[in-house]
C-alpha positions as MATLAB code, in Angstrom:
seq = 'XXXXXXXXXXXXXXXXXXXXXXXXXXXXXXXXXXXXXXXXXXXXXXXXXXXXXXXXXXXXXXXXXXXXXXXXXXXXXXXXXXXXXXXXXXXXXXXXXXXXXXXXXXXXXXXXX';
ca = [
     121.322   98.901  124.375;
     122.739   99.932  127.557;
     125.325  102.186  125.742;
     122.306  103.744  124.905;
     120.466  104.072  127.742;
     123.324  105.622  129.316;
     123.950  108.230  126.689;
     119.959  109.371  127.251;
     120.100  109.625  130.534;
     123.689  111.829  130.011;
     121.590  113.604  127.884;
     118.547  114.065  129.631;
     119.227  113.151  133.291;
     115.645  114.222  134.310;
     114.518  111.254  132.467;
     116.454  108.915  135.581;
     113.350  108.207  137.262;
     111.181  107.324  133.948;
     113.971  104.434  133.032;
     113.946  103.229  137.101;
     110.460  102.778  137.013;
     110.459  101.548  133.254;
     113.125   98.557  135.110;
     111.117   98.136  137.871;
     107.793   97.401  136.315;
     109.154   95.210  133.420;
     111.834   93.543  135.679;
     114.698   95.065  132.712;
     114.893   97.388  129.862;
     112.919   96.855  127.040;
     114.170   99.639  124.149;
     111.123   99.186  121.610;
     108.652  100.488  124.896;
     110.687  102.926  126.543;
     111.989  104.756  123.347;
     108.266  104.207  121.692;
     106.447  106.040  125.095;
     109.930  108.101  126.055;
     111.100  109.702  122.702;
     108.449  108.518  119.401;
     105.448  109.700  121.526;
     106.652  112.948  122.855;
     108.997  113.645  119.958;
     105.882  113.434  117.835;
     104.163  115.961  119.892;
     106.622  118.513  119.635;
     106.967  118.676  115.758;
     103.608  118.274  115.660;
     103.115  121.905  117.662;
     106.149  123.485  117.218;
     107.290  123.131  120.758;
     110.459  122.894  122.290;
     112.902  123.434  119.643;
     116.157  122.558  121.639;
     114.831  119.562  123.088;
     113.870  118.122  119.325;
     117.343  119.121  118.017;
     118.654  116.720  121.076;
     116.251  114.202  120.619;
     116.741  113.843  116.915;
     120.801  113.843  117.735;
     120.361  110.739  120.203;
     117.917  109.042  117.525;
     120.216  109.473  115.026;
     123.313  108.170  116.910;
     121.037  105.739  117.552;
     120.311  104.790  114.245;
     124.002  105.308  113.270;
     125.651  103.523  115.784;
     123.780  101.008  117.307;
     123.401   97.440  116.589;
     120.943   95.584  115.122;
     118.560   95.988  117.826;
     119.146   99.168  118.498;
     118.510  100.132  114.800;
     115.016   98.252  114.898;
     114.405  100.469  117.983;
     114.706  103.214  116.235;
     113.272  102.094  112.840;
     110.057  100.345  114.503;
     109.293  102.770  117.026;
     110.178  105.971  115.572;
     111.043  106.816  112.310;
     107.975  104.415  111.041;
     105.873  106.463  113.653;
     106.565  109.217  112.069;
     106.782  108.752  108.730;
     102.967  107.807  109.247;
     101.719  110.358  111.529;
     100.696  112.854  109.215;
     102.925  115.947  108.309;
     105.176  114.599  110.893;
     108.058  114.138  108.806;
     107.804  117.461  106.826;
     108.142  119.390  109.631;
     110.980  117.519  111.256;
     113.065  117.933  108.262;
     114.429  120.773  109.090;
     115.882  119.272  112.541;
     117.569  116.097  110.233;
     120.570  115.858  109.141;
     121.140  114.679  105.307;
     122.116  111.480  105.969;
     119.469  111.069  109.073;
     116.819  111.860  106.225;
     118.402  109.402  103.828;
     118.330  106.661  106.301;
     114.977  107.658  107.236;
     113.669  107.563  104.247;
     115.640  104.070  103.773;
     114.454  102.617  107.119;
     111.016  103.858  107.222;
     109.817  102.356  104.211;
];
């Protein structure tokens, strides 16, 4: 998970003091909280209202190396917290198709069931 946090915060260095106080509070990093109220919840917003195109395309990149890359943790992360978050939010998923990759929506679709 570390790997991970790292790449994120390469990614989106404004995000630094969210994961500092994330460690701080919970004494370590726990992946299924941070990525649920760091990436699911906002992520879910944008598509929702059609903000912030760039920042979804990233987002869905990192979940998706995520998903692709990561151990078995990692992949429940991402499975548990966000792709079964928004497979259930409503018209979610339709309208974050067109920021997937084929194979992200195939392993979606896989992982989310």
């Amino acid at each position: 998970m570390n790997h991970f946090v790292e790449l994120y915060l390469n990614e989106f260095p404004e995000e630094q003091d969210r994961v500092d106080k994330h460690i701080k509070l919970n004494g370590t990093f726990l992946g299924h909280i941070f990525f649920d109220e760091s990436i699911c919840g906002p992520l879910c917003h944008m598509i929702k209202h059609s903000t912030d195109p760039d920042r979804i395309r990233r987002l869905v990149a990192f979940i998706e190396k995520m998903l692709l890359e990561g151990d078995a943790y990692v992949k429940s992360v991402v499975t548990i917290n966000i792709l079964n978050k928004i497979k259930l939010e409503k018209g979610i998923f339709e309208k974050a198709k067109p920021y997937l990759s084929e194979e992200l929506i195939i392993k979606f679709q896989e992982e989310a069931m």
